[in-house]
N, C-alpha and C positions, 0 to 999 in steps of 0.2 A: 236402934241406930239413929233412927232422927231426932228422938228428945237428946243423947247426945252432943248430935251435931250444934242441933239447935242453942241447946245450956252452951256449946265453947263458942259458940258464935255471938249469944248473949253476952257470957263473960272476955269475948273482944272487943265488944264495942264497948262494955262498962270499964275496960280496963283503957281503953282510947280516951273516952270522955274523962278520966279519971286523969291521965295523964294531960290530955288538954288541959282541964282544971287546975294543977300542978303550973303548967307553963304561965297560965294566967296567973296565976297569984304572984309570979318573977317580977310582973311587970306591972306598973301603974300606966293608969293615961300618962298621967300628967308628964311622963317620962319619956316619951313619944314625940319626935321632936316633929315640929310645923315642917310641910312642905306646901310650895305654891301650888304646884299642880300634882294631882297621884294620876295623872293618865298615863305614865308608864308604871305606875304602882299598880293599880288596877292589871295594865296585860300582863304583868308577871305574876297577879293572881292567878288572871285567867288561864295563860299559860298552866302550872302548878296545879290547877284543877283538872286539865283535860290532862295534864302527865300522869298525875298521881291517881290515885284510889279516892281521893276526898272529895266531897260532893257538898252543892249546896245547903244541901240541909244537914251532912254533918254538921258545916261548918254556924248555920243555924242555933242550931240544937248547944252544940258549943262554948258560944257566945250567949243564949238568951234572948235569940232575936227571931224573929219569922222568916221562913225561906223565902219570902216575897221581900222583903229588907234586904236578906244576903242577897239577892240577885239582881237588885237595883241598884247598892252600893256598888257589885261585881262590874256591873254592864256600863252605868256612870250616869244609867235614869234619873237615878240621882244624887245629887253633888251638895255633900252640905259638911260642913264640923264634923258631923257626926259620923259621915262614911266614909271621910276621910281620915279620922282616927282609927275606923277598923279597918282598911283600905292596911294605913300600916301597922297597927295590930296584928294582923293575917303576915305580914311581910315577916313580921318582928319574929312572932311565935313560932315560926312554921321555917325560920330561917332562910327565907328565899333570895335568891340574887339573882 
């Protein structure tokens, strides 16, 4: 019963990741329109993480990035282009409002 478990629990996550991948490929950067500030982009991340089931390092794993990345971008450690394209990335894919 636990190689069971374990095999649909693998093939949950490979079917998430799968489907993440899927959403990513809808969308380019460059499609991603400029915002001045994401600090309330960021708390509706944040928010959305502590609602949901997803976690930093799905969201990591995800993306291609290290969990120490997603959770600097998350928190606003640090603010650059680049966290603020996944800042709304995450918003985009995940459809949050």
């Amino acid at each position: 019963m636990f190689i069971s478990y374990t095999l649909s629990l693998y093939e949950s996550i490979k079917m998430s990741t799968m489907f993440i991948t899927f959403l990513l490929t809808r969308i380019k950067i460059s499609e991603v329109k400029a915002m001045p500030s994401t600090v309330s982009g960021r708390e509706l991340v944040k928010k959305f993480l502590q609602e949901s089931e997803v976690k930093t390092t799905d969201l990591a794993r995800a993306y291609g990035m290290t969990k120490q990345e997603v959770s600097d971008y998350v928190s606003g450690r640090k603010v650059n282009p680049a966290g603020n394209k996944f800042i709304l990335k995450v918003i985009h894919d995940f459809n949050i409002s």
